[in-house]
C-alpha positions, -999 to +999 in steps of 0.1 A: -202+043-199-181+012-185-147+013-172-121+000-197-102-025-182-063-018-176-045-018-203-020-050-206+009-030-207+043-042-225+065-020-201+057-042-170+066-073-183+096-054-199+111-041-170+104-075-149+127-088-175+156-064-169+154-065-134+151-104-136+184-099-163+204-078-140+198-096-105+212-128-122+243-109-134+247-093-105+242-125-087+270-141-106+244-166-121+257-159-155+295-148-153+313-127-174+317-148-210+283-164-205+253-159-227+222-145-219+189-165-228+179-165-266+154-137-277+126-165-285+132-181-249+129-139-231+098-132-258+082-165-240+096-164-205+083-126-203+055-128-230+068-101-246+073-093-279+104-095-305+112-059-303+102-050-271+129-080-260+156-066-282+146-024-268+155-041-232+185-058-243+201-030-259+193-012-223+216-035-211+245-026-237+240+010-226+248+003-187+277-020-199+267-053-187+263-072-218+274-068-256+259-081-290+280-107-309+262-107-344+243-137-349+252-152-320+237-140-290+238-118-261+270-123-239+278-106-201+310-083-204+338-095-186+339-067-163+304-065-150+302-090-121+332-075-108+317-039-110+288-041-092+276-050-055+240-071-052+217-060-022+183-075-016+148-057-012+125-071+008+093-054-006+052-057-003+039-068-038+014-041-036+045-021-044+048-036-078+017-014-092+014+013-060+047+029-071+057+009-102+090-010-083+102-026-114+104+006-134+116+024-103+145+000-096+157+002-132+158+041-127+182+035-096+204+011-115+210+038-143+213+064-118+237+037-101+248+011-124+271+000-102+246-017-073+217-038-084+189-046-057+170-080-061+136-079-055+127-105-026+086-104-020+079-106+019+060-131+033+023-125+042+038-130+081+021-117+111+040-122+143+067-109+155+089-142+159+081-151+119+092-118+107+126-116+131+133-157+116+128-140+078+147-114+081+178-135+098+173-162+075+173-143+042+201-116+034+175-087+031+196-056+032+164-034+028+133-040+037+094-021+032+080-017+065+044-003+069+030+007+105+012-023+112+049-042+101+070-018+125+047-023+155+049-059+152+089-060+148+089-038+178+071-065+201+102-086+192+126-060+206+141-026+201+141-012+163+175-004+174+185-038+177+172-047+142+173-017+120+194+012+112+187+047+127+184+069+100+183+106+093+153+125+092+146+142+059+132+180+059+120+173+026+097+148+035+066+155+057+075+153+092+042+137+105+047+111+086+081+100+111+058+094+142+045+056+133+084+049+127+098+064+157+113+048+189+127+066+217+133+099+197+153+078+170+141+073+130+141+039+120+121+039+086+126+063+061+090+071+049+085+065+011+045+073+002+013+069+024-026+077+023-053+084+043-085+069+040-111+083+014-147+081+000-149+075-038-180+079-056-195+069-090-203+106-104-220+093-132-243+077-107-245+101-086-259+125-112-285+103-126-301+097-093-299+136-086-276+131-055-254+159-046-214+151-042-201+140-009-185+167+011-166+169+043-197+171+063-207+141+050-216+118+080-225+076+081-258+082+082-256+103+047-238+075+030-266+051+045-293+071+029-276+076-004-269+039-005-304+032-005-316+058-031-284+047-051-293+007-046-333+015-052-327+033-084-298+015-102-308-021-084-273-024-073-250-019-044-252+020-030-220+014-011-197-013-001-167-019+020-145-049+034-164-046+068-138-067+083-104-058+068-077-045+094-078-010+077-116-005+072-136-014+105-113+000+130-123+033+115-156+035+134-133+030+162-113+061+151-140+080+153-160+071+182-128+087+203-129+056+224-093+048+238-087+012+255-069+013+291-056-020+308-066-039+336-037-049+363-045-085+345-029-069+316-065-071+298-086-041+278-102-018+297-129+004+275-160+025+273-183+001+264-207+030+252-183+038+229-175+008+215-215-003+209-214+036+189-187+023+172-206-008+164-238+002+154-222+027+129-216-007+108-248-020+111-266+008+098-242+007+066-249-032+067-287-027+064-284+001+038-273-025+021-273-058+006-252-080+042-244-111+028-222-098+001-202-073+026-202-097+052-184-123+027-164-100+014-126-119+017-108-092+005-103-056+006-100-054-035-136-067-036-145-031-033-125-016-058-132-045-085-172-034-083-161-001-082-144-003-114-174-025-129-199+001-117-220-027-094-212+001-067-215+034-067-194+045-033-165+032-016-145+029+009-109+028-005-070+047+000-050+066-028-032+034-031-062+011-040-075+037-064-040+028-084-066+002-101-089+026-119-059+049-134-061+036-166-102+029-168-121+058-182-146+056-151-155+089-138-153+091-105-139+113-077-130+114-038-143+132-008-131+130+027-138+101+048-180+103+065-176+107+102-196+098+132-188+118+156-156+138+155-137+137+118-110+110+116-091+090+092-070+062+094-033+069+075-010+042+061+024+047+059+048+029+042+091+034+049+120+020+040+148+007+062+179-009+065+186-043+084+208-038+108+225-077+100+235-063+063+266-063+053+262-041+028+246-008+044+259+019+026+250+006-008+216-001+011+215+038+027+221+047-011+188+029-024+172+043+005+178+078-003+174+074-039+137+062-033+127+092-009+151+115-032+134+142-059+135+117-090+120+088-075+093+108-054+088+127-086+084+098-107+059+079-084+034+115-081+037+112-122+028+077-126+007+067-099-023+079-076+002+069-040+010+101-022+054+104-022+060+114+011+082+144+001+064+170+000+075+185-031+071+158-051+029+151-036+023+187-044+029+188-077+003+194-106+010+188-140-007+165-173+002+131-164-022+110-182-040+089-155-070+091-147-066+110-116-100+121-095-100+158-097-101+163-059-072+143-055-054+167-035-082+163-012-053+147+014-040+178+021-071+191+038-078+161+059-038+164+075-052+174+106-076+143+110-046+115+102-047+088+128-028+059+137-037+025+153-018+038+182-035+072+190-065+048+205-040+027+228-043-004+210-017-028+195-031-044+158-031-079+174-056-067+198-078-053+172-077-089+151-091-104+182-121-072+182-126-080+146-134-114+156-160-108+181-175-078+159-177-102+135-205-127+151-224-091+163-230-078+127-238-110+118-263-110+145-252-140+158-241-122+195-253-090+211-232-060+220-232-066+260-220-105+255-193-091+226-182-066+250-177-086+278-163-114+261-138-086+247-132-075+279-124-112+296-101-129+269-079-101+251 
């Protein structure tokens, strides 16, 4: 059995089209009197078809911003710029299928048909002084922060100069305030997050008479079933992005090293630890086939193979997994394989509010809309991202996805969340690591010349 691809799906393209209607009524871009677009130019602009155009225009009768004038076209009331206030989402395009934004923000704006939030992507920036100069320069009234995104903004100055406090919510689980925290203050409400996980091809793993992976499941188990996996399907056994921000450093995780600083201001480290850390990698790299994981260029390499069946494990989060919800692959998750003690690296993405808005209550509303029981709800139902309120991730019901059957699997591995900060590093730091890692696995440096070349220029 093959994995189906995802299904080209109508209601995507439909509600870009709505939000793309709204924002430039909101915006003022067509005034009150003005007609919208004709139906053949929306069916081509949004390759949509007839009826699925005329279904989204009639959603826009409904909230009161436009009205049909019999064979003439669509025309914006005359009351609806005046009704409603525009504020601007700066958002990750992960986000578009992660927690389906498009549909989410059309649920807001009939919740609230009186604000309408333009969708702004962010830019793929990485240092401080670029995301301080986007933010200024662009009226972003709320913006998706992640941890990595929050620790950078924070070597610019204090949050509290730049964001909003906001209230912490009792609803939503409270480890997930710590990566947004400074100085006992919450800056970024958190919206959904997920740990790191082990998928596996169960198909595959029942042909070659493999049992499941479990939580005592270490790197050397993976390495072995790789090969059995790669000797008796001829493919991959298990594949990862070796040198994505979010995959290598969890060797680190696990290894319990923690990096000190030298009164240069330079890291300070175990180098035991770190060559541990290190080998872990090259033992997966020789389980399997290196030049393919070592030219891996992106971290949905993995999940594309997956999904294709030229790999039968995986290293991948509940919000990769979001690509093989509507395949028929049968797969499933199992905690993360440890070396050393269990650990997992958790993402976290929040929301929060520029401080320079001018528009922060409408922006506060959004906010607490998106981490409220609707949108929470809405996200568990339609996706495979964990909602950070509680209620919301624990729920179980039919939903239609295909959903791995252990996919509560996150609640057990709570206690083995970590951050980037538990090992005293900051993320630039580890891109520089990454670097020198890089020319070890490849074999082109040993561990005693990486490490002190680690040690003399970060």
């Amino acid at each position: 059995m093959s994995a189906k691809p995802k299904r080209t799906t109508f209601r995507i393209r439909l509600e870009e089209m709505l939000v793309s209607l709204r924002n430039d009524i909101g915006m003022g871009r067509y005034a009150p009197g003005d007609f919208l677009p004709s139906e053949h130019r929306l069916i081509e602009q949004f390759s949509l078809s007839k009826n699925s155009v005329r279904k989204g225009l009639e959603q826009l009768v409904e909230q009161g911003l436009v009205e049909k004038v019999p064979r003439i076209g669509t025309r914006v009331v005359q009351n609806a710029a005046a009704a409603t206030v525009t504020i601007r989402l700066g958002y990750f395009s992960t986000l578009l299928e992660h927690v389906n934004l498009m549909t989410l923000l059309n649920r807001f704006h009939r919740t609230y048909p009186g604000i309408v939030v333009q969708p702004v992507p962010l830019p793929s920036t990485r240092s401080a002084s670029e995301l301080a100069d986007f933010l200024n320069a662009e009226p972003i009234d709320v913006v998706t922060v992640n941890n990595e995104m929050f620790e950078t903004m924070l070597e610019n100055g204090p949050a509290s100069g730049q964001l909003e406090p906001l209230e912490p919510s009792g609803s939503l689980y409270p480890f997930l305030n710590r990566p947004f925290t400074e100085a006992g203050a919450l800056y970024v409400q958190p919206f959904v997050f997920s740990p790191f996980v082990l998928a596996y091809n169960k198909v595959h793993f029942r042909e070659t008479e493999l049992t499941a992976p479990d939580d005592s499941w270490t790197w050397d188990d993976v390495a072995a079933a790789s090969k059995r996996l790669s000797a008796s399907r001829g493919h991959l056994g298990f594949y990862m992005h070796y040198l994505s921000i979010n995959r290598w450093p969890l060797f680190l995780l696990q290894s319990g090293i923690r990096f000190g600083r030298s009164p240069e201001g330079r890291l300070a480290f175990d180098r035991d630890l770190l060559r541990t850390a290190a080998a872990t990698g090259s033992s997966l790299l020789a389980a399997q086939n290196v030049a393919s994981a070592y030219l891996s260029e992106r971290d949905a390499d993995a999940e594309a193979l997956f999904a294709q069946q030229k790999v039968s494990m995986i290293v991948t989060s509940y919000f990769s997994i979001n690509s093989l919800r509507e395949t028929d692959l049968d797969y499933d998750i199992a905690p993360l394989p440890h070396s050393g003690k269990p650990a997992t690296l958790m993402l976290a993405i929040g929301l929060a509010v520029n401080k320079q808005s001018g528009k922060k209550q409408a922006a506060k509303r959004f906010v607490d809309y998106c981490t409220g029981e609707e949108a929470q709800l809405f996200i568990r139902k339609t996706t495979l991202s964990l909602p950070s309120r509680k209620e919301a991730a624990e729920w179980s019901g039919p939903d239609g996805l295909n959903r791995p059957s252990r996919h509560e699997v996150y609640r057990d591995l709570v206690p083995t969340y970590r951050l980037y900060a538990d090992m005293n590093i900051r993320y630039a730091e580890l891109v520089r690591i990454c670097a020198e890692l890089k020319l070890y696995w490849a074999g082109l440096d040993d561990m005693d010349t990486v490490s002190r070349r680690i040690e003399e220029t970060v």
